[in-house]
C-alpha positions in Angstrom: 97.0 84.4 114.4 95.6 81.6 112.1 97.1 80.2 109.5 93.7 79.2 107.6 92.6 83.1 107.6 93.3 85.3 104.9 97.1 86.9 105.6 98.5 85.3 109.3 101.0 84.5 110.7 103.7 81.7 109.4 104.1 83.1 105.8 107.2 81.7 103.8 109.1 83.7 100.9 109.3 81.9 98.0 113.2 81.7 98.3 114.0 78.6 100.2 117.2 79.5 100.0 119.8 81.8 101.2 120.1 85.4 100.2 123.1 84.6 98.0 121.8 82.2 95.9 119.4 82.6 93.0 115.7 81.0 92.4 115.3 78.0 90.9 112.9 79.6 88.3 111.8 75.8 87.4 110.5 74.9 90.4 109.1 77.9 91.9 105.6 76.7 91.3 106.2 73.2 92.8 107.9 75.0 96.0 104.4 77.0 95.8 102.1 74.3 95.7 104.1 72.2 98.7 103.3 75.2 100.7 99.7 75.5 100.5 99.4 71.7 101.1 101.1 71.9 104.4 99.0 74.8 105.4 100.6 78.0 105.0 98.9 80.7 103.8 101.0 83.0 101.9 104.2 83.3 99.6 106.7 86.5 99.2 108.9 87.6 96.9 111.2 90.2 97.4 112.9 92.1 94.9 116.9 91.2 94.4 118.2 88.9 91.6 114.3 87.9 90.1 111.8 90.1 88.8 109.0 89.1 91.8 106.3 89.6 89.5 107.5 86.8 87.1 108.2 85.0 90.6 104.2 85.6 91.7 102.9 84.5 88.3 104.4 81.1 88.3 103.2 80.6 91.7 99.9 81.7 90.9 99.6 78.6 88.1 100.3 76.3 90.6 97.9 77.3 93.3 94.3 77.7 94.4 94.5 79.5 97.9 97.6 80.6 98.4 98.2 84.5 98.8 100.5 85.8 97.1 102.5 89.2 97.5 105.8 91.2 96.7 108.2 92.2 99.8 108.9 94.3 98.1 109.1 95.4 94.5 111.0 98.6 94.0 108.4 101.6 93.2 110.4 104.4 91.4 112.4 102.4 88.8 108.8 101.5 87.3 105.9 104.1 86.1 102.8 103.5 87.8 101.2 102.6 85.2 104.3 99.9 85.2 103.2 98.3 87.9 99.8 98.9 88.0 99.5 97.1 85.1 101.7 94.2 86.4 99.7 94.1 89.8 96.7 94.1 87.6 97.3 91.1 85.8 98.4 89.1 88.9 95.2 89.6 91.0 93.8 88.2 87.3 95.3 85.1 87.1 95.6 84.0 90.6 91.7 85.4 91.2 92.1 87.8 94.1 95.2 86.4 95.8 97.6 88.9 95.2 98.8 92.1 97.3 101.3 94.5 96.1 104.4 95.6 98.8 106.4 98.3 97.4 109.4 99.5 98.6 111.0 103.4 97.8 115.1 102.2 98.1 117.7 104.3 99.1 119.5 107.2 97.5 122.4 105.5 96.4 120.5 102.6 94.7 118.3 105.2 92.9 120.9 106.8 91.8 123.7 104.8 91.3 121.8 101.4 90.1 118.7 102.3 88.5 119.8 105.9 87.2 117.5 108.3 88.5 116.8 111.2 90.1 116.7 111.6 93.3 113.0 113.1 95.0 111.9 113.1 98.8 110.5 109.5 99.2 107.5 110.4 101.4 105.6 112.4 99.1 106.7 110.6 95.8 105.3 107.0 96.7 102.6 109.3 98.1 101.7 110.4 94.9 102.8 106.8 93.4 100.3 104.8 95.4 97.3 107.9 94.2 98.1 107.4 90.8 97.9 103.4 90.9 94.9 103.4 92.6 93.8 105.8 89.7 94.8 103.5 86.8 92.7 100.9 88.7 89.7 102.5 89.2 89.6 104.0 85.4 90.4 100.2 84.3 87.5 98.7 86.7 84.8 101.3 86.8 85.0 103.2 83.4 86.3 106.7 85.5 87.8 108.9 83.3 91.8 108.8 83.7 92.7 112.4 85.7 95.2 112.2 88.5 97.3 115.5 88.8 99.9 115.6 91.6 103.3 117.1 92.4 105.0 113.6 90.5 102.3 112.3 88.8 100.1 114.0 85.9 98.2 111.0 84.2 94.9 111.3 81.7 96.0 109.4 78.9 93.8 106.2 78.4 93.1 104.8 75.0 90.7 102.0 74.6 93.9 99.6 73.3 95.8 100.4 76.3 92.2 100.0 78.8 93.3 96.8 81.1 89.2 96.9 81.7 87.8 95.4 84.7 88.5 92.1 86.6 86.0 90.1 89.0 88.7 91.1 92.3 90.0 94.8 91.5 90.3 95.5 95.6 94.2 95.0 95.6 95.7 96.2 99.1 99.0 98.1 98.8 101.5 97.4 101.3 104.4 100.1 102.1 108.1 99.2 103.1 109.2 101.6 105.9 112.0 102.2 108.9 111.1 106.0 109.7 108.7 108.3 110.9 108.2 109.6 107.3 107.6 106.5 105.3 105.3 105.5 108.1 103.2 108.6 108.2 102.4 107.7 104.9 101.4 104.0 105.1 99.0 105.7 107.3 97.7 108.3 105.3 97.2 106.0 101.9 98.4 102.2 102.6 96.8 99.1 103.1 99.6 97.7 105.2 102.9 98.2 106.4 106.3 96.0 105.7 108.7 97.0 108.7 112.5 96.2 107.4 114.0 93.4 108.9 116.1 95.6 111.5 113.0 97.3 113.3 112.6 95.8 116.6 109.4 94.9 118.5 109.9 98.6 120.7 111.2 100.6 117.9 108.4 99.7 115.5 105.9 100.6 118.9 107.5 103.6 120.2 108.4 104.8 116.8 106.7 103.7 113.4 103.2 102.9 114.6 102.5 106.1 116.4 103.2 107.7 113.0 101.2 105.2 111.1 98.4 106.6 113.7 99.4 110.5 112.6 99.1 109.7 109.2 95.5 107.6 109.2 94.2 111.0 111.3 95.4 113.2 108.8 93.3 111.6 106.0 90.8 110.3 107.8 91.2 106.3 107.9 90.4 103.4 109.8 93.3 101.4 111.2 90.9 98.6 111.6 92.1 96.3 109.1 95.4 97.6 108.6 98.1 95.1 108.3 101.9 95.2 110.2 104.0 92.6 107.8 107.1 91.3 109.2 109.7 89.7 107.6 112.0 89.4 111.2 115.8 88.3 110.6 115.6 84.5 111.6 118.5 81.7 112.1 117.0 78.3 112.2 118.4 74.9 111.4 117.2 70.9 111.6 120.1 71.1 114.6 122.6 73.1 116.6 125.4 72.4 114.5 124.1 73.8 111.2 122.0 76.8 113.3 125.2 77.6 113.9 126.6 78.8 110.6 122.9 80.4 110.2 123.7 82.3 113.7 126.9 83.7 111.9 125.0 84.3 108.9 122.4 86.7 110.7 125.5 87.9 112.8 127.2 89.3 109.3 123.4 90.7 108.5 122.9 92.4 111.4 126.6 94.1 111.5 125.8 95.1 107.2 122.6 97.2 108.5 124.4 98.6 111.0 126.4 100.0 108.5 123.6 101.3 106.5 122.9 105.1 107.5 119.4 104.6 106.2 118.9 102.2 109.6 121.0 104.3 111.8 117.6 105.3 113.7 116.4 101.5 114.3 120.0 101.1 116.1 119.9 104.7 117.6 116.8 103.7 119.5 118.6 101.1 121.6 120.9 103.1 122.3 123.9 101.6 119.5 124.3 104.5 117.5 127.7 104.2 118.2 127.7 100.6 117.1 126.5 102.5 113.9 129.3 105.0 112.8 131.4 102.3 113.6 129.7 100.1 111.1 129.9 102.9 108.5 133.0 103.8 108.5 134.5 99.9 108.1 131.5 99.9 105.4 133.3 102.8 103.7 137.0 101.3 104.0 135.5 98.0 102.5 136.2 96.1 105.8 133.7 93.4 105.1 135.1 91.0 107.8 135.5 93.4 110.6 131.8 93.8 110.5 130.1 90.9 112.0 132.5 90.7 115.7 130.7 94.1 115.8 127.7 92.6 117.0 127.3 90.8 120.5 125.5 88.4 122.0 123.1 90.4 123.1 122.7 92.6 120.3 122.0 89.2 118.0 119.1 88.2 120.7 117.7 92.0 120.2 117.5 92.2 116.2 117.2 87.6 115.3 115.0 85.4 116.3 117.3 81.9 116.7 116.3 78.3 117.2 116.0 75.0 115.7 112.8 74.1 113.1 111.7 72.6 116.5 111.6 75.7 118.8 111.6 78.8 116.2 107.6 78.6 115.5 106.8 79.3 118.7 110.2 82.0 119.1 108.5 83.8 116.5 105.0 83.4 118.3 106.8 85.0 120.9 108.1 87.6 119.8 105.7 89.0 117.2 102.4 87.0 118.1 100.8 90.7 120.0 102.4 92.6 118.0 102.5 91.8 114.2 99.3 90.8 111.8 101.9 88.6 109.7 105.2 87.1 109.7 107.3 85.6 107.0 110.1 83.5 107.0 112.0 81.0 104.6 113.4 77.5 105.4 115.2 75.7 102.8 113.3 72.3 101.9 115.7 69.5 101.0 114.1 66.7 102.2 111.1 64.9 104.3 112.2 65.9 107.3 112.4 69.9 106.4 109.0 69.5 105.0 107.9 67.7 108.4 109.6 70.3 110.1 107.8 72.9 108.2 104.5 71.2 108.9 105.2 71.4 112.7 106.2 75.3 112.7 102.8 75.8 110.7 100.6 74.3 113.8 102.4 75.7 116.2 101.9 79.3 114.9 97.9 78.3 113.9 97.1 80.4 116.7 98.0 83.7 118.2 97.8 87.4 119.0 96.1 88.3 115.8 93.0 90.4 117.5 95.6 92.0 120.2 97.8 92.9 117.6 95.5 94.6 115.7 94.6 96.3 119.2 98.1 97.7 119.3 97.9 99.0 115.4 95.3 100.9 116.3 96.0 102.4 119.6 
């Protein structure tokens, strides 16, 4: 993987910062720019205390080459036309960079946060992803507005309301998956897919790609250029004494997804469903502390990737290199060293296992 090409490997999210803490909103384009004059090639939002497309459009005024991309943005909550009208306006301004990652959520969140309805996920971001691609293809080549599916009914589309065309309308779409399902579907209508953070390596081979194979046969598609986007759990530090607060950090993150029924199958496949219920039911008694001495050495090595700035470029090489098209990751920058540090994961991850790993998506 090259860092110079398009979408490789050695992506940062725009957080530089820990999960806890909020964006600095004021500096989000200066953090931008500092990335794509050390080298890297892409920046990612994800979706949790900022609205990611505000995120991406401050970025975009910085920059000239970056890509840019949400990891994800939360599909159901917003209409299609929502967010195709968002995505739209991004690939505008930042002239081609942008690529849209959506993500379904779980139950409870649709319910219990965002106040909806709950539907099957599979064939409603189905139907989601038809009816963006839709809107854009009325807004760039004049096609009457006609999209009727089991979700979806949409042929409403005044001239006032017409986004019209823009001089880069090919936007890919990236999909957020864990199981067979979600997969299938990448495969059947996405650009990409956006593995969460506790697939491993074997679960997302055994499991999630031959699915993303079932569903590209089932419609027809290429796999060719199809994109595997990984955003692995990472703890990495200037040293060994601050890696290890990070290492008790990912510890506490691993032991929360074990607790998460929606993963149960990630940690079923090596064989820790057990870990699992065990998770669950301390998640349900509020047992927040009893989570992370869940998790072992071993089981850390199996879902982290852990090393200082010095060594975790090429861990990651390792470790994803054959397997995914691109890898993101987020190191807080608080002074010249970080930002050498940075510099020095960037060339060591300038090459890799792009063309094998593309091999592997295809099968």
């Amino acid at each position: 993987m090259k860092l110079e090409t398009l979408l490789p490997l050695g992506k940062v999210d725009p957080g530089l910062r820990t999960p806890e803490q909020p964006l600095d909103l004021f500096t989000i384009g200066e953090k931008a720019k500092l990335l794509e004059d050390i080298g890297y090639s892409g920046l990612i939002t994800e979706e949790t205390k900022d609205d990611p497309f505000v995120i991406m459009t401050l970025a975009a005024q910085t920059t000239k080459t970056l890509r840019l991309g949400t990891g994800v943005v939360i599909a159901f909550p917003r209409s299609p036309a929502v967010t195709a009208m968002s995505a739209w306006t991004i690939q505008k301004l930042s002239l081609g960079r942008f690529t849209l990652g959506l993500g379904t959520q779980v139950r409870g969140h649709i319910v219990r946060r965002y106040g909806m309805d709950w539907r099957a996920p599979g064939p409603w971001v189905r139907d989601y992803i038809g009816a963006i691609r839709a809107l854009w293809d009325c807004w760039q080549n004049g096609t009457r507005l006609d999209y009727e599916s089991d979700h979806y009914n949409l042929n409403l589309m005044v001239p006032l309301f017409d986004a019209g065309p823009i001089d880069h309308p090919d936007i890919p779409i990236h999909l957020a998956a864990v199981k067979p399902v979600l997969s299938r579907v990448a495969g059947e209508v996405a650009d990409g897919i956006r593995p969460h953070p506790v697939c491993t390596p074997s679960y997302i081979k055994d499991v999630m790609l031959p699915a993303v194979r079932e569903g590209a046969v089932k419609t027809g598609r290429s796999l060719e250029n199809f994109d595997l986007c990984m955003k692995p759990l990472v703890a990495t530090a200037p040293n060994d004494e601050i890696l290890a607060a990070k290492i008790r950090d990912a510890r506490a993150r691993i032991a929360f997804y074990a607790s998460t029924p929606a993963y149960e199958d990630a940690f079923s496949h090596l064989g820790l469903e057990t870990l699992a219920r065990e998770a669950q039911a301390l998640s349900k008694n509020q047992q927040w502390d009893d989570l992370p001495p869940l998790i072992n050495d071993d089981m850390l090595e199996q879902f982290a990737v852990i090393g200082t700035h010095q060594a975790i470029g090429q861990k990651l090489l390792d470790r994803w290199g054959d397997l995914a098209t691109h890898v993101e990751f987020s190191i807080a920058v608080e002074s010249e060293e970080d930002r050498a540090d940075l510099v020095h994961i960037a060339r060591t991850v300038q090459t890799g296992g792009e063309a094998n790993a593309r091999k592997i998506i295809c099968g």
